[in-house]
C-alpha positions in Angstrom: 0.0 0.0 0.0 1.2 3.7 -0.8 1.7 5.9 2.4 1.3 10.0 2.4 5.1 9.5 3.1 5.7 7.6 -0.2 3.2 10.0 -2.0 5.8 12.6 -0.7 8.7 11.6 -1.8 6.7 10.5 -5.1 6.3 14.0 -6.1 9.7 15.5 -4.6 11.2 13.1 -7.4 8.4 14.2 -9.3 9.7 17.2 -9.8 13.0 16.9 -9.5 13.1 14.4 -12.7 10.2 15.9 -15.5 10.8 13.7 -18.1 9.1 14.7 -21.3 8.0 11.8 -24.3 6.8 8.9 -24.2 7.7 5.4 -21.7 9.8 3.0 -22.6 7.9 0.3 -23.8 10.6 -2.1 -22.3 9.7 -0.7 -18.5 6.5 -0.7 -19.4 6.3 -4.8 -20.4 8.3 -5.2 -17.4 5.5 -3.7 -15.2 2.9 -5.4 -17.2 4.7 -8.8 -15.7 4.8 -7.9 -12.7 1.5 -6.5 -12.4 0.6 -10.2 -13.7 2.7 -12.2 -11.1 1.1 -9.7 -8.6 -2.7 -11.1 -10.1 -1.3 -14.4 -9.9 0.4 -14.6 -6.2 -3.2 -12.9 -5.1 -4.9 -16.2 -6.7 -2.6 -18.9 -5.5 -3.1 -16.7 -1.9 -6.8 -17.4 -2.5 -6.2 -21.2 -3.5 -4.4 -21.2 -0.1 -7.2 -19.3 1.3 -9.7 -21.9 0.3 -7.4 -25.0 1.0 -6.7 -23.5 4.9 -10.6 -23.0 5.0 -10.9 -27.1 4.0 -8.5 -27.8 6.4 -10.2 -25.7 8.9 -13.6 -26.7 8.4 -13.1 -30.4 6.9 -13.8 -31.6 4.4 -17.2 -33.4 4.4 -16.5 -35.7 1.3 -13.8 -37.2 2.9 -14.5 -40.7 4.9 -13.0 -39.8 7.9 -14.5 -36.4 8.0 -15.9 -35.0 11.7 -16.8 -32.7 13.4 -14.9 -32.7 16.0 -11.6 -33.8 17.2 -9.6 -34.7 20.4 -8.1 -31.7 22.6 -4.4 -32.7 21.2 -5.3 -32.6 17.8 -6.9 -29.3 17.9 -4.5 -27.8 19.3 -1.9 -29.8 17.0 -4.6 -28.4 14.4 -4.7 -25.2 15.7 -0.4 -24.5 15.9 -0.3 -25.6 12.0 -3.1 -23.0 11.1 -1.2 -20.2 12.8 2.0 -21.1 11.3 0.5 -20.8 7.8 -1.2 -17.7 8.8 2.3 -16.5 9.7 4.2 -17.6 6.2 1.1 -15.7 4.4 1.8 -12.8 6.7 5.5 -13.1 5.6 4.8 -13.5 1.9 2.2 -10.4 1.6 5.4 -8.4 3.7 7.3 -9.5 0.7 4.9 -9.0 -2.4 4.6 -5.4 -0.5 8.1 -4.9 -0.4 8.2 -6.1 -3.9 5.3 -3.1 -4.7 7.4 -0.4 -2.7 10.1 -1.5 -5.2 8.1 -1.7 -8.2 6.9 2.4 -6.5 10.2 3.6 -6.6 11.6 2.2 -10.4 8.1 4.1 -11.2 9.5 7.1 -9.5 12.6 6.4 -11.3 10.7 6.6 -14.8 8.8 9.8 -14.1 6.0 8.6 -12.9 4.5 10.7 -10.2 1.0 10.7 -7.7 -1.2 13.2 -8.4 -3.2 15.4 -6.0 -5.0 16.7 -9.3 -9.2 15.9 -8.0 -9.7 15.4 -12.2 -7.1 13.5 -12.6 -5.7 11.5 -9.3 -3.6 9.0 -9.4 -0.3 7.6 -11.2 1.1 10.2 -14.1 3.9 9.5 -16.1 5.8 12.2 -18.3 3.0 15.3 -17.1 -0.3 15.0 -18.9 0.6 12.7 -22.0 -1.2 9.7 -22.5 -1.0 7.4 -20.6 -3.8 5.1 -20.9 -2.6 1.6 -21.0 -0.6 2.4 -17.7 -3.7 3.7 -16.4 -5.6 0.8 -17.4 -2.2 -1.9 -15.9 -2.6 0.4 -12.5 -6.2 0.0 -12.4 -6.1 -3.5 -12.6 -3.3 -3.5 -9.7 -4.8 -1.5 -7.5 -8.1 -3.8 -8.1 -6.4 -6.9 -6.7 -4.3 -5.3 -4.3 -7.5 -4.0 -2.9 -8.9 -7.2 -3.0 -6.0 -8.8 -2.2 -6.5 -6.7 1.2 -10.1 -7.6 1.8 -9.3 -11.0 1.5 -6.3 -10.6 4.4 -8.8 -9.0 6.3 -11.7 -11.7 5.4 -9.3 -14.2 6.0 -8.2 -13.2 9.3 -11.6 -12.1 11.0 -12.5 -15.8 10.1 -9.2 -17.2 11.7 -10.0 -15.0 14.3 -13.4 -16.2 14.4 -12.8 -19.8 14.2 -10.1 -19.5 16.7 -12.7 -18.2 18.9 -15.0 -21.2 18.7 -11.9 -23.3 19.4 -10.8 -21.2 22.5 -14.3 -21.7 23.4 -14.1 -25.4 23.0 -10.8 -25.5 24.9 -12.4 -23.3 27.6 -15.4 -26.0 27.8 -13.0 -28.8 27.8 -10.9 -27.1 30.7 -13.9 -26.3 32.6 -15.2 -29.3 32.4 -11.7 -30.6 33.7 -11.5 -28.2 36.3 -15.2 -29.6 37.3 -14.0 -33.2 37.8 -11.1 -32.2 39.3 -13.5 -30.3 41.7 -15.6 -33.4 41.9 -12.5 -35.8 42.3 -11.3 -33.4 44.7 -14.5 -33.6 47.2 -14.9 -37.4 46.8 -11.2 -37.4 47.6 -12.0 -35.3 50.7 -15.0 -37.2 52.0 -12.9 -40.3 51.2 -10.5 -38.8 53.9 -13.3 -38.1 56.2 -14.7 -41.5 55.6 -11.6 -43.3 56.4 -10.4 -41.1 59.2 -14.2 -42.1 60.5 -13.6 -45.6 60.1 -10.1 -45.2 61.7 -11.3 -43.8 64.7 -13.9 -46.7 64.8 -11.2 -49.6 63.8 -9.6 -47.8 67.1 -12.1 -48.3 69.2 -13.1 -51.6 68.0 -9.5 -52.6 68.9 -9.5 -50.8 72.5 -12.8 -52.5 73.0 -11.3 -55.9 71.9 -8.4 -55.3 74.0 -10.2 -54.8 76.3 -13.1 -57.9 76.0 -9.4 -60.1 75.8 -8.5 -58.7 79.3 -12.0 -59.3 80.7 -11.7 -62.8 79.1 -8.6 -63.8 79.8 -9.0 -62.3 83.6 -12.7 -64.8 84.0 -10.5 -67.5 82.3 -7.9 -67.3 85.0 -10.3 -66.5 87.5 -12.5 -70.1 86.4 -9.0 -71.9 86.1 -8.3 -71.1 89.5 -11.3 -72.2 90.9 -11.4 -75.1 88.8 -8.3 -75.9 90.4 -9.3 -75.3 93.7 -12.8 -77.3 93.1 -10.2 -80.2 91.5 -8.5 -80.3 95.0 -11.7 -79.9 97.0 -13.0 -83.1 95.0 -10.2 -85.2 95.3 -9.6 -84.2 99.0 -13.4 -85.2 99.3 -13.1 -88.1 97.1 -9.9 -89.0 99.0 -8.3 -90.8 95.9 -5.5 -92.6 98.0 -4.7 -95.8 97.3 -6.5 -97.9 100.2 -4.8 -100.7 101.9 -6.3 -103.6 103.5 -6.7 -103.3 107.3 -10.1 -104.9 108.0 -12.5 -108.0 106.8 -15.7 -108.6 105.8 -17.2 -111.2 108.4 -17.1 -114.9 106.3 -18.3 -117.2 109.1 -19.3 -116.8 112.8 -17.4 -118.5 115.7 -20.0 -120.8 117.5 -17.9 -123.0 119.9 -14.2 -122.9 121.4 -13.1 -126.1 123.3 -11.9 -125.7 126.5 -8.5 -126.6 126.0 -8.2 -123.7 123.6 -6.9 -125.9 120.5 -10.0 -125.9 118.2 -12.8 -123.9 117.5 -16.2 -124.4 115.0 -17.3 -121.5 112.4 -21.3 -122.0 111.2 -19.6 -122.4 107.6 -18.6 -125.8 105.8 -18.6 -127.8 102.7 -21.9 -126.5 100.6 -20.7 -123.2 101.5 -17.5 -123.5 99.4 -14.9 -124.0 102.2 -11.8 -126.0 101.6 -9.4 -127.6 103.7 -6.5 -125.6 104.7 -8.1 -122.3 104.4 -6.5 -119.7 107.0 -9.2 -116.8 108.7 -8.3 -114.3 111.0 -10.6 -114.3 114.3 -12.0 -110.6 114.8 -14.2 -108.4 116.5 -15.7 -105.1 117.1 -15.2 -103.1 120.4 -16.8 -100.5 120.7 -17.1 -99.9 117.1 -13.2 -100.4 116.3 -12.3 -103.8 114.5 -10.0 -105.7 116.6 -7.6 -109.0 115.6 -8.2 -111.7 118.2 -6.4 -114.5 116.1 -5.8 -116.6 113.1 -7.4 -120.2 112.6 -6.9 -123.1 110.1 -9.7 -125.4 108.7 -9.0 -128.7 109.6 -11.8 -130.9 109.2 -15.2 -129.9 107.4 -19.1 -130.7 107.4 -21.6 -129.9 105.4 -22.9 -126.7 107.5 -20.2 -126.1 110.1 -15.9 -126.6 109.6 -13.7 -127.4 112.4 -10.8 -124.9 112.6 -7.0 -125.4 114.3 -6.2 -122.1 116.4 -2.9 -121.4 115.2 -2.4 -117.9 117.1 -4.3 -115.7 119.9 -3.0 -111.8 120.2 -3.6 -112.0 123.8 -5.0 -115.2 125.8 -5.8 -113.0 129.0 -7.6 -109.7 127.3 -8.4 -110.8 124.1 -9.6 -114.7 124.7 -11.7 -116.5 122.0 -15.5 -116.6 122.2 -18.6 -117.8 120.3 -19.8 -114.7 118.1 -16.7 -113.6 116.9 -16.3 -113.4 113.4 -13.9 -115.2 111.0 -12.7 -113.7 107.5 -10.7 -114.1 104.6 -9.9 -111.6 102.1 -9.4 -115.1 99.0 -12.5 -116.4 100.2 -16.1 -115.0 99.1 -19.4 -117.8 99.4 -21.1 -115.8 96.7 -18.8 -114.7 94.6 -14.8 -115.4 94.6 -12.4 -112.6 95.0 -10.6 -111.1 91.6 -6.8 -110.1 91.8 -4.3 -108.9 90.0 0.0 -109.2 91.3 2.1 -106.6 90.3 6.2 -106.0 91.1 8.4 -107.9 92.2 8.1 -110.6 95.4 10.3 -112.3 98.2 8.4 -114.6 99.9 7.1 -116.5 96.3 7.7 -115.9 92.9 4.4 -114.5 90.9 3.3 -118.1 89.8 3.1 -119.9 93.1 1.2 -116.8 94.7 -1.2 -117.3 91.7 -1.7 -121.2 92.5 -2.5 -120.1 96.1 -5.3 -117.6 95.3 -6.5 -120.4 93.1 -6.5 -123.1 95.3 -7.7 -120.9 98.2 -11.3 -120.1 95.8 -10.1 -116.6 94.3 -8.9 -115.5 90.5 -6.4 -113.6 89.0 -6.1 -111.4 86.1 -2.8 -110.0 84.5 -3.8 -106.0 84.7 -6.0 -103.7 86.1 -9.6 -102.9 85.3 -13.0 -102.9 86.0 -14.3 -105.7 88.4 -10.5 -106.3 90.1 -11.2 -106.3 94.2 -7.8 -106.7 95.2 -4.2 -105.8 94.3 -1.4 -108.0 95.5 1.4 -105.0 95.5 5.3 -106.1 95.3 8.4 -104.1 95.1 8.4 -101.3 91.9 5.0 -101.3 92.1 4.4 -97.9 92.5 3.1 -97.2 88.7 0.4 -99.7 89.2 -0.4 -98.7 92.7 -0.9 -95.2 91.2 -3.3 -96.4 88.4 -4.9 -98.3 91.1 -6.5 -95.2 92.6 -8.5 -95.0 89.6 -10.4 -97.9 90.4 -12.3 -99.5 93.6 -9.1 -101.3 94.5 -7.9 -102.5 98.4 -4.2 -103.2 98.2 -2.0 -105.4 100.7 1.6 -106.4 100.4 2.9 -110.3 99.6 2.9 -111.1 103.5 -0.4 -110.2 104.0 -2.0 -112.2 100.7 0.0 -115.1 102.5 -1.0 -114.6 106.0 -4.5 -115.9 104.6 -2.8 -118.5 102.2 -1.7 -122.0 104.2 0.9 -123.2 101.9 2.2 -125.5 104.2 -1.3 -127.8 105.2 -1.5 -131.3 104.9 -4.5 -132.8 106.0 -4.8 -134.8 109.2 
């Protein structure tokens, strides 16, 4: 575009150089082509125009046209646009420096810009003729004025479209800054939620803790008084091991001779007693069971036995009588005694001391259980003595079992 400045300096040269004739036709084809390369530059800026519009806009014959497109690629979209814009911006900078040029080799030729209201414009060489410059002027000064309205077209429509994508942009980051709002209250009620539930895994624990120590205190507390009810039971239970100390009457005394060498018990042969058989003479003073003596069966009837005194524990106090009772611990009329021999023994090995329970009416089994009445205890004995205590046992030692065991008698 032509300034007052260059309109100036125009007509200082003006009249500094008055040329007089006609143009050289040579300058004159010259400014013909370049008035024609200016014409077409203005159309391959409009072919641009139109090809930056398609690739604006899209184009809708083309399969993968849209509407709309990611955030990156309008932006990638967006950068390419406004680097063409700039390289058109460059290029019109040059086509006007070009123009200024093409100004001043016109000024150089004698061409000056009239003020004249009848005539304005270009003159070359005063007021000759100068039509087919006129007309070559005309034409420029058309497309440079279009040229400009399409800049100016061209930008207010960049300008525009940029708009709607700095609107789209703007939507797209408010809606970001929305769910980053959003994500950043669910975050914070998270927070409070978990700091809640915190505070109530807290107190759960504290109240477990506690619950434990209340439990574990009523657990001590029960296992102590189990073990005192434990030793209350067995204290009342009294599980010791119970020796034999007294008998079960067998038979009843009902006549000592008076030479003190016999005596007759009201038991005999249909009652199951055997020759040989040893009882110890008893009886109860005043409640407490006292030994008198020990007697052998020497000769037998059917109802009544005739027994040898072998020993009286004191003649003078403790004489024999009818009534006193007889017992032996083999010997049972309903049912025979069951026992069991365990350790080691002095007097007799194990299998003799079995014979003698035998032959004396009684049985023997080889181990504890159920049903056993006595237990025959020898040395290293004290494992089965202590398993004894789990059953209705009475235990004695080997000299007592034999004590009640002749195994010396021969018959008279």
């Amino acid at each position: 575009m032509v300034t007052p400045r260059d309109m100036t300096m125009y007509n200082h040269c003006a009249h500094r150089h008055s040329i007089s004739g006609r143009v050289d036709p040579n300058a004159l084809m010259w400014i013909i082509a370049l008035a024609v390369l200016t014409i077409v530059f203005a159309l391959l800026a409009m072919s641009r125009a139109g090809e930056a519009e398609t690739i604006m806009e899209g184009d809708p014959q083309h399969p993968r046209f849209t509407t709309t497109a990611s955030l990156q690629n309008t932006r990638s979209r967006v950068n390419q646009l406004q680097a063409e814009i700039e390289d058109l911006r460059r290029r019109i900078e040059a086509k006007e420096a070009v123009m200024h040029s093409l100004d001043y080799t016109l000024s150089g030729l004698g061409a000056y810009y009239s003020n004249n209201p009848e005539r304005p414009g270009w003159l070359i060489g005063g007021d000759q003729d100068v039509r087919g410059w006129r007309i070559t002027q005309g034409v420029i000064a058309q497309r440079a004025a279009g040229l400009e309205r399409w800049s100016q077209a061209y930008a207010a429509q960049d300008f525009h479209r940029f708009n709607h994508i700095d609107d789209i942009i703007g939507q797209f980051q408010n809606d970001q800054q929305r769910v980053l709002t959003t994500a950043a209250d669910v975050q914070a009620s998270f927070e409070r939620d978990r700091e809640s539930l915190m505070r109530q895994l807290d107190r759960y624990a504290e109240e477990r803790r506690e619950a434990q120590e209340r439990q574990n205190f009523e657990f001590n507390s029960l296992a102590t008084q189990r073990l005192r009810l434990d030793a209350e039971i067995r204290e009342l239970l009294d599980l010791r091991l119970e020796w034999l100390s007294t008998l079960d009457a067998d038979a009843t005394v009902v006549r000592v001779d008076m030479d003190g060498r016999y005596l007759i018990i009201d038991r005999g042969a249909v009652d199951g007693i055997l020759p040989g058989l040893q009882f110890e003479v008893f009886t109860f003073d005043r409640g407490d069971y006292v030994v008198k003596g020990l007697v052998e069966v020497v000769e037998l009837g059917d109802h009544i036995a005739t027994c040898r005194i072998l020993e009286v524990e004191d003649p003078r106090h403790r004489a024999l009588h009818p009534g006193d009772k007889v017992g032996n611990p083999v010997f049972n009329a309903a049912e025979p005694k069951t026992f069991v021999l365990a350790g080691e023994f002095s007097l007799f090995n194990r299998s003799d001391l079995e014979n003698f329970i035998r032959q004396a009416g009684g049985r023997v089994r080889s181990e504890l259980s159920p049903g056993v009445d006595y237990l025959v205890a020898g040395d290293r004995s004290e494992a089965i003595q202590d398993r004894a205590r789990e059953f209705p046992v009475v235990a004695m030692d080997e000299a007592t079992l034999v004590r009640y065991l002749n195994t010396t008698f021969v018959p008279e």
